[in-house]
C-alpha positions as a printed NumPy array, in Angstrom:
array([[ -20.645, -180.903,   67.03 ],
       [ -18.835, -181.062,   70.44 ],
       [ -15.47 , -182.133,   70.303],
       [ -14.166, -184.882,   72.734],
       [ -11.281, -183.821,   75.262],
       [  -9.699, -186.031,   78.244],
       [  -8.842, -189.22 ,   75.781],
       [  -5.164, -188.517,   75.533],
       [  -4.279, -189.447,   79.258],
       [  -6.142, -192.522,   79.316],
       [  -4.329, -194.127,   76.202],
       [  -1.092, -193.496,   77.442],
       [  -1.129, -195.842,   80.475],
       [   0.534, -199.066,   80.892],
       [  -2.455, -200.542,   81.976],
       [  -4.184, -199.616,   78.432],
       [  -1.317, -200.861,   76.528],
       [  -1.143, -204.091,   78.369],
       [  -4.761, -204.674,   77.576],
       [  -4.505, -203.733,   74.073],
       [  -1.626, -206.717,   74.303],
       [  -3.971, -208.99 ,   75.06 ],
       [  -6.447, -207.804,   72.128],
       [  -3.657, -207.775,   69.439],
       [  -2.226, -211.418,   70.115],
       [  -5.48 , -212.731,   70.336],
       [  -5.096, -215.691,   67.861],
       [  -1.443, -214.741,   66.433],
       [   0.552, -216.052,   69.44 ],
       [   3.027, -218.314,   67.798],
       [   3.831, -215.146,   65.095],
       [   7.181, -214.203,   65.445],
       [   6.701, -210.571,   65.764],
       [   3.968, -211.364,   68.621],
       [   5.928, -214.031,   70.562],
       [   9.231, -211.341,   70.417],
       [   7.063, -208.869,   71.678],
       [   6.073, -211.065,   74.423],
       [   9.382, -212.089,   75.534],
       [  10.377, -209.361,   77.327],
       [   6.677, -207.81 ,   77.42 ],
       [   7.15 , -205.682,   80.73 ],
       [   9.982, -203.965,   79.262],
       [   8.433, -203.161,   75.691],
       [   5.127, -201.891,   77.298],
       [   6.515, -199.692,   79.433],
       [   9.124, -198.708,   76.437],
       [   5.805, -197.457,   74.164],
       [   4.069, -195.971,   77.366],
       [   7.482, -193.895,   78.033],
       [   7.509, -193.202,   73.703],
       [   4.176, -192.281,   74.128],
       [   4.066, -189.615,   77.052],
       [   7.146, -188.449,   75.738],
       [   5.907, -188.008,   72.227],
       [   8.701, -189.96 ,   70.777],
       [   6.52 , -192.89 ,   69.147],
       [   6.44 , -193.118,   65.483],
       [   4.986, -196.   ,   63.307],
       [   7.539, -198.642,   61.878],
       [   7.13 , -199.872,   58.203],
       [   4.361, -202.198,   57.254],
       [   4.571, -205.357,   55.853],
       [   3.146, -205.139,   52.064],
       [   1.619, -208.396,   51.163],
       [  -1.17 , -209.277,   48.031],
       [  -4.313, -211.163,   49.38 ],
       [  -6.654, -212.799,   46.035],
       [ -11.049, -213.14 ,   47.343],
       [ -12.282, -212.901,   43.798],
       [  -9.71 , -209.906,   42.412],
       [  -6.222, -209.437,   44.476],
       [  -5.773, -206.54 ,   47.486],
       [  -2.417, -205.15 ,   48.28 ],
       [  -2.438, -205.698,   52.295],
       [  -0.858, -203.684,   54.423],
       [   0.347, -205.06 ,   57.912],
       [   1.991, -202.706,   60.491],
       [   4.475, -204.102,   63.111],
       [   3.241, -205.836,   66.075],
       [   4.578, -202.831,   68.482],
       [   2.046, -200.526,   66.185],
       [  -0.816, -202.82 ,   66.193],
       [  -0.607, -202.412,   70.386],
       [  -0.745, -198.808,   69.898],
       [  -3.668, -198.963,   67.286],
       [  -5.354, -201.139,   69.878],
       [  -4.871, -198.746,   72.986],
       [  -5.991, -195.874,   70.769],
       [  -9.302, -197.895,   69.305],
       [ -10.218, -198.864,   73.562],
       [ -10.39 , -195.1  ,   74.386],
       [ -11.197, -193.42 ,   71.153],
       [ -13.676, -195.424,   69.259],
       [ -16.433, -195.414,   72.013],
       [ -17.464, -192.154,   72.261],
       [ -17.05 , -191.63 ,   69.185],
       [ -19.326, -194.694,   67.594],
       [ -21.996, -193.545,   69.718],
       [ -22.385, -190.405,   67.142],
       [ -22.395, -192.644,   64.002],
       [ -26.049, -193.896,   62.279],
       [ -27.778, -196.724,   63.62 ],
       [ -27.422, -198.524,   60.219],
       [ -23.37 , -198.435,   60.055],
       [ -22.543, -202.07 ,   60.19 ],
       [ -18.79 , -202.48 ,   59.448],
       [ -16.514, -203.06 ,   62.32 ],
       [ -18.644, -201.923,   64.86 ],
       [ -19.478, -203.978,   68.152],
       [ -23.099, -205.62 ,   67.845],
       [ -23.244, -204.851,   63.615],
       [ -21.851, -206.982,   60.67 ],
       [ -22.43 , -207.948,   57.509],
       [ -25.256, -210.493,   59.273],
       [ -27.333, -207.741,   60.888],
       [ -27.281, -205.174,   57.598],
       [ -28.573, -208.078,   55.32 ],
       [ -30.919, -209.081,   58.047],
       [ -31.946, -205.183,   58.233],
       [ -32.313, -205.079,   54.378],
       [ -34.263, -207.976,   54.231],
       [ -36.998, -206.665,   56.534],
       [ -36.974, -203.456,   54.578],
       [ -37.39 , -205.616,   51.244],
       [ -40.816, -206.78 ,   52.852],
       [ -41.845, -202.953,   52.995],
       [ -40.351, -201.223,   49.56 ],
       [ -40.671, -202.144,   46.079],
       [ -37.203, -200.296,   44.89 ],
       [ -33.426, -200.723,   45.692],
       [ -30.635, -198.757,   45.386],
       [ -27.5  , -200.088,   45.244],
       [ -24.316, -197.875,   45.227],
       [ -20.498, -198.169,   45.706],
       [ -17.7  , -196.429,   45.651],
       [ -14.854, -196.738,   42.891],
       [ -11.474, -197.409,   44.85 ],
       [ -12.326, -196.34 ,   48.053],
       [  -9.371, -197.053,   50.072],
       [  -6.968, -195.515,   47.61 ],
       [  -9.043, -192.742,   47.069],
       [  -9.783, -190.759,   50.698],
       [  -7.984, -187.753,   51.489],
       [  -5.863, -187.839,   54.106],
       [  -5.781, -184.204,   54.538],
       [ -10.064, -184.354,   54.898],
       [  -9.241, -187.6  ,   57.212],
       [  -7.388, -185.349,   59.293],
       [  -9.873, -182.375,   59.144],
       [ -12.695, -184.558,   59.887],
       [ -10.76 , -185.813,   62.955],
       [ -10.221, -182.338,   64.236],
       [ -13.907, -181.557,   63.825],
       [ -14.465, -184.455,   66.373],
       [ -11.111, -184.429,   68.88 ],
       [  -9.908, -181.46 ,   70.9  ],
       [  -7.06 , -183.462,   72.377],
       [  -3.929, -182.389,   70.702],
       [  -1.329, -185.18 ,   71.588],
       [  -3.655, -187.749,   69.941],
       [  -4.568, -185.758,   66.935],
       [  -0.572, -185.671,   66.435],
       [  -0.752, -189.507,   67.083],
       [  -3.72 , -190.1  ,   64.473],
       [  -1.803, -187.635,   62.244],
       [   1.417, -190.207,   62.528],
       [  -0.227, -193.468,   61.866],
       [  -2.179, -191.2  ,   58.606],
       [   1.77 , -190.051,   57.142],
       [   2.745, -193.777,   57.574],
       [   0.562, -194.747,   54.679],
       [   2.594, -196.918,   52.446],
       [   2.749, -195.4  ,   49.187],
       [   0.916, -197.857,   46.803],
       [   0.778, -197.719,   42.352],
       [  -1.463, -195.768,   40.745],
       [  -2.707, -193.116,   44.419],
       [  -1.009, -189.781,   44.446],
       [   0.545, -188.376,   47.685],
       [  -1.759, -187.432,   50.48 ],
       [  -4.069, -190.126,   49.206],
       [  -5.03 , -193.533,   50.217],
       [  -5.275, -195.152,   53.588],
       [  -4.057, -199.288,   53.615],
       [  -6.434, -202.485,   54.05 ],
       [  -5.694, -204.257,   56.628],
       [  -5.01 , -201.375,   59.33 ],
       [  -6.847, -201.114,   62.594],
       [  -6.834, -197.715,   62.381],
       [  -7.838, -197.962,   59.122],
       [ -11.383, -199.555,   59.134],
       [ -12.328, -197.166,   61.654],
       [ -10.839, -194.243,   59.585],
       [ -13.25 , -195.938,   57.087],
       [ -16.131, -195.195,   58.821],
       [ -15.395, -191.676,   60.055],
       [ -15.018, -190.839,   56.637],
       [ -17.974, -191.581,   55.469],
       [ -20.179, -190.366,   59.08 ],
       [ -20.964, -186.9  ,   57.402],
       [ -22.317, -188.473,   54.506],
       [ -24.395, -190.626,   56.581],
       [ -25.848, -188.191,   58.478],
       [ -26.506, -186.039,   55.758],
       [ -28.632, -188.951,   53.673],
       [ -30.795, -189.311,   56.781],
       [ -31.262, -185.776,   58.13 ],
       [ -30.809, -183.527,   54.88 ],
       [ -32.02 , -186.123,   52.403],
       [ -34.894, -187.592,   54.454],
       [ -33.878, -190.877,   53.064],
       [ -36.566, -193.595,   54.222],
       [ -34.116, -195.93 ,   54.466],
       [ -30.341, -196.537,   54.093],
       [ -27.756, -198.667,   55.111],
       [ -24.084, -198.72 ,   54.9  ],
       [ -21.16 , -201.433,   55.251],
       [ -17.386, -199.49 ,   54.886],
       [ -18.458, -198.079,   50.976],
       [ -21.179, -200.772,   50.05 ],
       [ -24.533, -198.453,   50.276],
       [ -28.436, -199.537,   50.004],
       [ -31.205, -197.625,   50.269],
       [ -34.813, -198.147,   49.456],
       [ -37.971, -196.531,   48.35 ],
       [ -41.049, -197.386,   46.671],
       [ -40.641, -194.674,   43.943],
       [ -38.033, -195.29 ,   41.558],
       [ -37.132, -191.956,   40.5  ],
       [ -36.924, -190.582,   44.007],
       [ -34.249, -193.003,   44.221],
       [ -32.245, -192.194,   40.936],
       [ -32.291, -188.588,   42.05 ],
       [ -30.872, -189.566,   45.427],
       [ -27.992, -191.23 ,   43.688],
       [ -27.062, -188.696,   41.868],
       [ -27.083, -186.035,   45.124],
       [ -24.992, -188.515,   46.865],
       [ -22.536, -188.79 ,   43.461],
       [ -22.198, -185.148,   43.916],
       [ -22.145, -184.88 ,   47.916],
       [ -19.14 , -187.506,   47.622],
       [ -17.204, -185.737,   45.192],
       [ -16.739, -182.684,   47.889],
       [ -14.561, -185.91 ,   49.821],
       [ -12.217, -186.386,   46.837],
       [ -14.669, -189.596,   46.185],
       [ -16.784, -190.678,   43.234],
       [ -19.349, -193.459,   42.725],
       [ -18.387, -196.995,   41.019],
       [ -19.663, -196.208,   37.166],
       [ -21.059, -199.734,   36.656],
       [ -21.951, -200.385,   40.444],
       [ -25.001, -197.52 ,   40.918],
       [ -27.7  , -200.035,   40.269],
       [ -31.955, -199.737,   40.879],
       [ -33.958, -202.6  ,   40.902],
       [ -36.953, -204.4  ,   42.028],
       [ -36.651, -205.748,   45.157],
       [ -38.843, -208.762,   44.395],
       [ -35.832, -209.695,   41.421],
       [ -33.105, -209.7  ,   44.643],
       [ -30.17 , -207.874,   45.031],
       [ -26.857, -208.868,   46.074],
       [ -25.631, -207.674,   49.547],
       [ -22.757, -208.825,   51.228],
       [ -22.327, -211.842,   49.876],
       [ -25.706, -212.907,   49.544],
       [ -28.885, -212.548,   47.356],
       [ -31.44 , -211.959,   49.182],
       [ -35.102, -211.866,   48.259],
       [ -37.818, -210.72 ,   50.378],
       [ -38.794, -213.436,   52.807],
       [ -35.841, -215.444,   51.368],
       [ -32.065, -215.06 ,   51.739],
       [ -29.356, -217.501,   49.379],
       [ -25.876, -217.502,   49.316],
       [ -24.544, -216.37 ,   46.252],
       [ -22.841, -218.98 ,   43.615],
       [ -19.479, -218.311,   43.842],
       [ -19.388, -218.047,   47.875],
       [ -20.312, -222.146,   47.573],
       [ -17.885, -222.558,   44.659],
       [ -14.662, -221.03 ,   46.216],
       [ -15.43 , -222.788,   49.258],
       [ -15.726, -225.763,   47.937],
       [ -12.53 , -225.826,   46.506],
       [ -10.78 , -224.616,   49.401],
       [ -12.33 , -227.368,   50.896],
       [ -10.588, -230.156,   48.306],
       [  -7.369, -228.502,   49.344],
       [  -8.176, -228.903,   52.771],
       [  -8.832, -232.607,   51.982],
       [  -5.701, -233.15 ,   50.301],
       [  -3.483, -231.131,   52.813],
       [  -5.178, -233.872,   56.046],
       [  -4.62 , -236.72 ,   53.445],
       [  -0.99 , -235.842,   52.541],
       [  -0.531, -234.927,   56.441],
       [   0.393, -231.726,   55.783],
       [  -2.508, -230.492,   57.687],
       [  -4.444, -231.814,   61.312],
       [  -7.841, -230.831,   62.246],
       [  -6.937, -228.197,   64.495],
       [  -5.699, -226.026,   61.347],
       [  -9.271, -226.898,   59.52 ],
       [ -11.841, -226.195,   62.137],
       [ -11.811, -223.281,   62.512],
       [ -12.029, -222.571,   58.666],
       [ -15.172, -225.099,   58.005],
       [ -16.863, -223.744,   61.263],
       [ -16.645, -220.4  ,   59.734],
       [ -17.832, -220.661,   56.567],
       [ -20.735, -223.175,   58.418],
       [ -21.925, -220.39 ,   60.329],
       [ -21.723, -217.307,   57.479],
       [ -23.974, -220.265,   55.175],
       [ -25.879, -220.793,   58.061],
       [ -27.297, -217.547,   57.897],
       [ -29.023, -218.256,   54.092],
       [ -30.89 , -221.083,   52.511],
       [ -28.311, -223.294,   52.384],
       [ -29.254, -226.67 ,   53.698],
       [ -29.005, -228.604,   51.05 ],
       [ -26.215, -226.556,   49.681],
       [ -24.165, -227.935,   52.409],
       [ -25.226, -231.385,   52.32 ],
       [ -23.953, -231.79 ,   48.783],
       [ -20.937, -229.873,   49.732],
       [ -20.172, -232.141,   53.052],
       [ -21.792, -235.164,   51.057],
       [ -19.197, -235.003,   48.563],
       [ -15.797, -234.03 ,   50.192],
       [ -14.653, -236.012,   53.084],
       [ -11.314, -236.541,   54.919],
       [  -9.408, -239.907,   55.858],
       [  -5.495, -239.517,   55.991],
       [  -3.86 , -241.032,   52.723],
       [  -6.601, -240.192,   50.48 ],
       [  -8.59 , -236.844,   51.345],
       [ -11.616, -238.633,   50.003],
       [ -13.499, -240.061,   53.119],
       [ -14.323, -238.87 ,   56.021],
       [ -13.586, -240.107,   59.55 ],
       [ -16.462, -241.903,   60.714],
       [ -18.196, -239.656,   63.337],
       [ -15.986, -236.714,   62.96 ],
       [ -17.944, -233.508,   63.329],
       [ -16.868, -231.627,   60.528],
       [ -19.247, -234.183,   58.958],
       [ -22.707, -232.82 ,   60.565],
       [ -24.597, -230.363,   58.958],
       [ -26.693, -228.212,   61.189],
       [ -30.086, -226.416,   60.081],
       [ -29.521, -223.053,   59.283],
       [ -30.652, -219.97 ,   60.8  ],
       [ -33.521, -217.966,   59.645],
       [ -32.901, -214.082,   58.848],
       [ -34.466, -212.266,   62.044],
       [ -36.009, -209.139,   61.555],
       [ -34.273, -206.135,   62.732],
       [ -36.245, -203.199,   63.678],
       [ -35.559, -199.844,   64.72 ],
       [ -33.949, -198.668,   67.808]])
């Protein structure tokens, strides 16, 4: 594997760090750790170029916070200063080096997401009887930062960002339960890219070594298919092994196989060859965020510029299954009018339901 030189002097410019700015406010202006930043912006740019060049910069403290989507995540949010940095590094760095990871890699990568692997599974599912599902058991917690950092070395020449990548990897908040030199924290930029470095090797080795006939992966979620069931029991248990060389090991009650015609859960949805739904508790927890969005608008407490954004989203991840009439009970039922959070205002767009969008097939590059 060549290793990439000539990054270093590129990151370290003003005119990278004022772009990565722009990237890391997007959306958090009125923050108070963005709109500080921002007040005397030439000065503090020009402060981390000088830290930079000068190889001064180190990572502040992070901000630990608990997040609860169906069991709770301890959340781990570095300064705004470091989130700049992060961005600067991710412009230069992550091109080049995405270019070398698997076609079928679809978390946080430009063009990917969770919509294009379950699109990508669901064509497969027309093709293969069998599906393997694996995961792996605390994944975050569990890589090694000293095999982050060899992996890194394996790929980057360029020693002043290696010593960078090295800082941001000691800054790792220590969290219950991971020994030292373990663990890398949710909710770092760095951090979901580290994610899929990590786990590049593997990929490459299911496809080329393996001969896999298919495989996908989204940060530790893995799928691949076959149409002989035992061919795909023995694969799990070479990737079991091939993953314990990373300090990793697979979820005991997560390494499923089954039918492909019975559908299997990806991402969020079940999805069925030929037909994609959204799974149950997706349309329950939104529906009661939704009755708390009600009640917020009727007790004024919220306006519709706070709840767009929210319903849009969740519109458009639905959109993407067999959820018509899903969403016309769910719209049907909750409304908005200010004093009640039971009816709607008449006309208001929130209230229109659009026809969802069919799961294109994805082929291969």
């Amino acid at each position: 594997m060549k290793r990439l030189g000539g990054l270093w002097p590129e990151i370290a410019t003003f005119e990278t760090l004022w772009h990565a700015y722009r990237r890391a406010r997007r959306g958090k202006r009125d923050r108070p750790g963005v709109a500080e930043f921002g007040l005397d912006l030439e000065r503090n740019l020009f402060q981390l170029r000088d830290e930079l060049v000068q190889g001064t910069y180190r990572p502040g403290p992070y901000r630990l916070f608990t997040i609860y989507e169906r069991k709770p995540r301890l959340i781990a949010a570095a300064p705004f200063r470091d989130r700049v940095v992060q961005h600067a590094v991710m412009a230069i760095m992550e091109p080049p080096l995405d270019r070398r990871f698997i076609f079928d890699s679809y978390a946080c990568r430009t063009g990917k997401g969770v919509h294009q692997a379950v699109a990508r599974y669901q064509w497969w599912a027309d093709r293969y009887t069998y599906a393997l599902k694996l995961d792996i058991a605390r994944y975050f917690p569990s890589i090694d930062q000293a095999i982050l950092k060899a992996k890194l070395e394996r790929r980057i020449k360029d020693a002043r960002l290696l010593e960078l990548l090295g800082w941001v990897i000691d800054s790792s908040p220590p969290t219950a339960g991971v020994a030292p030199g373990k663990g890398m924290p949710i909710g770092n930029l760095l951090s979901q890219f580290f994610a899929n470095l990590y786990l590049d090797d593997l990929d490459h080795w299911i496809k080329e070594r393996l001969l896999a006939p298919t495989y996908l992966r989204y940060v530790d979620d893995m799928v691949l298919l076959a149409n002989d069931k035992e061919r795909l029991w023995n694969l799990a248990y070479e990737i079991g092994e091939h993953l314990a060389a990373d300090g990793l090991r697979l979820h005991p009650t997560k390494v499923q196989v089954t039918r492909v015609a019975d559908g299997l859960d990806v991402l969020g949805y079940r999805v069925y060859p030929g037909r994609c739904l959204l799974r149950n508790a997706n349309g329950h927890r939104f529906t009661r965020h939704l009755r708390a969005l009600a009640r917020g608008y009727a007790a004024g407490r919220l306006d519709w510029p706070a709840i767009d954004p929210s319903v849009r989203a969740w519109i458009g991840h639905a959109g993407h299954a067999d959820t018509w009439r899903l969403r016309g009970r769910i719209f049907s039922a909750i409304v908005f009018r200010r004093g009640s959070g039971q009816e709607a205002e008449p006309g208001d767009p929130r209230r229109r339901v659009e026809q969802p969008a069919c799961e294109a097939a994805v082929r291969e590059p």
